[in-house]
C-alpha positions in Angstrom: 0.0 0.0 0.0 1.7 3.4 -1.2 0.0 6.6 0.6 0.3 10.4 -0.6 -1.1 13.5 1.8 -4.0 13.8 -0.3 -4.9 10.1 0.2 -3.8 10.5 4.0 -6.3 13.6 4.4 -9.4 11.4 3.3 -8.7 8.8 5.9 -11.6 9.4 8.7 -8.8 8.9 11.4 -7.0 12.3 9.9 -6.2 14.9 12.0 -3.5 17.6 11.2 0.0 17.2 13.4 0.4 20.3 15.1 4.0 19.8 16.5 6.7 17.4 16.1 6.9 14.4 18.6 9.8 13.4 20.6 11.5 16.2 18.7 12.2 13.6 15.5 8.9 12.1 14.9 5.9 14.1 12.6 3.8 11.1 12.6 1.3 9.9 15.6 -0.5 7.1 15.0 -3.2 6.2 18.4 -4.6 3.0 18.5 -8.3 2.7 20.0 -8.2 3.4 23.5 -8.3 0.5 26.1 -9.0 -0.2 29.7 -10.4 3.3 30.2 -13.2 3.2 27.4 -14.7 -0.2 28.6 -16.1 -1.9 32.0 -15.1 -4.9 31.9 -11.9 -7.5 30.9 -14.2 -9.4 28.6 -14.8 -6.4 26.5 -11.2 -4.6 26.6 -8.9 -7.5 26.7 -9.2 -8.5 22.6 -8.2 -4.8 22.1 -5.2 -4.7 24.3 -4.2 -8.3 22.9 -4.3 -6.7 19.3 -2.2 -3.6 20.8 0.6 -5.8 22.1 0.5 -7.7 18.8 1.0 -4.3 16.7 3.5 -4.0 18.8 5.7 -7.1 18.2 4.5 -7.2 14.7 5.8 -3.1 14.6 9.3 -4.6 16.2 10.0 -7.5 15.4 8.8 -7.9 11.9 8.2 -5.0 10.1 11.6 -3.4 11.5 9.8 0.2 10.8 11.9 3.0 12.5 9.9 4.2 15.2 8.8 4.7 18.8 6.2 2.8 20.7 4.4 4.0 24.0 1.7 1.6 25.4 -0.1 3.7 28.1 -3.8 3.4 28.0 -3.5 2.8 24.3 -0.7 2.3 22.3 0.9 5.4 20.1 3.2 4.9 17.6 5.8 7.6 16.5 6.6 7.5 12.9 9.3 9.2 10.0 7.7 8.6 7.0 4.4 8.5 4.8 5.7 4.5 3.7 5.8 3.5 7.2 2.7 4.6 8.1 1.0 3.0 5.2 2.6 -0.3 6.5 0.8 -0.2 9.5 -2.6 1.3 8.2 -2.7 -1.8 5.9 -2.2 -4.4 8.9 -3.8 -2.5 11.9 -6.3 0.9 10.2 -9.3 -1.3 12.0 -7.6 -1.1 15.0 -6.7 2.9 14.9 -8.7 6.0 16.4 -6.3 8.8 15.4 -3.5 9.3 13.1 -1.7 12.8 13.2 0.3 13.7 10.3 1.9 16.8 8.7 -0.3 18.3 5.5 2.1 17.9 3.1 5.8 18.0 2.4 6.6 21.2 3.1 4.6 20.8 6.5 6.9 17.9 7.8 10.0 20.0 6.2 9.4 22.9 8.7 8.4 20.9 12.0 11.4 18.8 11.4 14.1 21.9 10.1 13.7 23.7 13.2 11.5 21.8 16.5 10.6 25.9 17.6 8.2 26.2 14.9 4.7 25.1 15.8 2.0 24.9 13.1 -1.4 25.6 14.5 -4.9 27.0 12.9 -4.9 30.6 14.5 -2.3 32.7 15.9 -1.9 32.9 19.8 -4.7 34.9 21.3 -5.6 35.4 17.1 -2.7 38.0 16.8 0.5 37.0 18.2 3.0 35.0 16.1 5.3 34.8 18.9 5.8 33.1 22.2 8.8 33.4 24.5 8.4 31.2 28.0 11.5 32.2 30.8 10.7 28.9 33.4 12.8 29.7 36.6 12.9 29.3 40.4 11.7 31.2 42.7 15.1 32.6 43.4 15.4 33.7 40.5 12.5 35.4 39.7 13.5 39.3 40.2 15.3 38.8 36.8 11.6 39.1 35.5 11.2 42.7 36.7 13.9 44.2 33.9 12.9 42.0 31.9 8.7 43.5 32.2 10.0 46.8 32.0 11.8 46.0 28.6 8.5 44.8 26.8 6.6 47.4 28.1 8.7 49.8 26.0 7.7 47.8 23.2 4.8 49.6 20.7 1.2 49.0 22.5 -0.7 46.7 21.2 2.7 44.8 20.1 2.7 41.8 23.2 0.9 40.5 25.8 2.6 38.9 29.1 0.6 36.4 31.2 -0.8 36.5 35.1 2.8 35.8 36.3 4.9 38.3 34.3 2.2 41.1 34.9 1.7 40.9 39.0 5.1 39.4 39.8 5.7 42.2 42.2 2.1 42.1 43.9 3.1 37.7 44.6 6.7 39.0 45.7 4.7 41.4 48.5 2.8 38.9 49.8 6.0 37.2 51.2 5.7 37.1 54.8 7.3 35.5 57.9 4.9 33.3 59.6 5.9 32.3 63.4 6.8 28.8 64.2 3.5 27.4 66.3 5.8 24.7 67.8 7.6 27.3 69.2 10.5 27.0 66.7 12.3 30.0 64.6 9.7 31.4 62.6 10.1 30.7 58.5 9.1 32.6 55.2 5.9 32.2 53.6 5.2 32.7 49.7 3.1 33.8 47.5 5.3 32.8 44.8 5.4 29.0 43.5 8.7 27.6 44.0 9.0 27.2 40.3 7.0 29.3 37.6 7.2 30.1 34.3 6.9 33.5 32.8 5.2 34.4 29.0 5.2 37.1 26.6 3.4 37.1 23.4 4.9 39.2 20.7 3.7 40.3 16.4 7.1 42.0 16.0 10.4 39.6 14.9 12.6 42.3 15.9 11.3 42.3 19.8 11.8 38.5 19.9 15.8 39.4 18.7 16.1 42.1 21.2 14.9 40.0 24.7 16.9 37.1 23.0 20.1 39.3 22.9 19.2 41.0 26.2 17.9 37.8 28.0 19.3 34.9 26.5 19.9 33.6 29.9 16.7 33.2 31.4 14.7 33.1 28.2 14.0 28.6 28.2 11.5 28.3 25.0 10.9 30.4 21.6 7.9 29.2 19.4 7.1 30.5 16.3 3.4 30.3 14.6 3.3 28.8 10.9 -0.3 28.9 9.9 -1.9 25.8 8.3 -3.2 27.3 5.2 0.6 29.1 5.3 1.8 25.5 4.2 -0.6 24.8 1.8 
């Protein structure tokens, strides 16, 4: 069985890959769920037996370049269009979902650069950008420069999350609380021990200017691509 994308879209388990998995994989392929969809052994056993015997069939005779996670269905992690026909021919019965790039050029951009996400809308429906800065509580007063810098930034340009925006009002509710047991007293935050901080951006040039300024606590850059951009 040969496949092409335009055969692959009118496949009723088709849904459009929206990121690239494990960082090397643009092809999802989820069996029917299992214990969790029925009540009893009698009823979810055969599909679990068929599950573990895609499985060995998927590694042990088909040798397909993959990976396998068997949670409470098994997924299957693919490179290729030829691969994945392999296993729709043996198993499509036995499949709920398969996620898959659009076309070639689709898979070429999730798997030329992993910070490139391709949904249907922009963030918030007008921000092509998104930079995360995870850190520790500790060292969270980074964040304050790093507010006051965006908020240079034209209005109407970004938009920074919950955290970002009331940093300092969490910070002031730090407060020692005394020790009932009689014991030195000890701090008490607001603040989650670890949090991470987001900004939104339209504007390439503002994502290169907290990158050059920030590199350091800046831990994730996405980048919209549009479906219809890839069609």
């Amino acid at each position: 069985m040969s496949l092409t994308y335009e055969q692959l879209k009118n496949i009723p388990q088709y849904q459009i890959a929206h990121k690239l998995y494990y960082k090397k994989y643009p092809i999802c392929v989820r069996f029917t769920p299992g214990p969790r969809k029925y009540k009893t052994p009698e009823e979810w056993w055969p599909i679990r037996q068929r599950q573990y015997d895609a499985v060995r069939w998927i590694k042990q005779v088909s040798n397909i370049e993959c990976y396998t996670r068997l949670g409470s269905t098994l997924s299957v992690y693919l490179l290729n269009l030829d691969d994945l026909a392999r296993i729709l021919d043996m198993y499509q019965k036995d499949i709920a979902v398969v996620e898959a790039p659009i076309n070639d050029n689709h898979s070429d951009t999730m798997c030329d650069d992993v910070k490139f996400i391709v949904r249907n809308r922009l963030y918030y429906n007008k921000y092509r950008y998104r930079i995360c800065s995870e850190l520790q509580r500790s060292e969270m007063d980074s964040w304050i420069e790093f507010v006051n810098v965006i908020k240079d930034f034209d209005s109407g340009t970004f938009k920074i999350n919950e955290m970002l925006a009331n940093y300092l009002y969490f910070k002031s509710k730090t407060i020692m609380v005394p020790n009932r047991s009689g014991g030195p007293s000890y701090t008490s935050y607001s603040l989650p021990y670890i949090a991470n901080g987001i900004v939104y951006l339209t504007n390439y040039d503002d994502v290169c200017t907290l990158h050059l300024m920030y590199k350091s606590i800046i831990t994730d850059t996405k980048k919209v691509i549009l479906e219809h951009e890839l069609e």
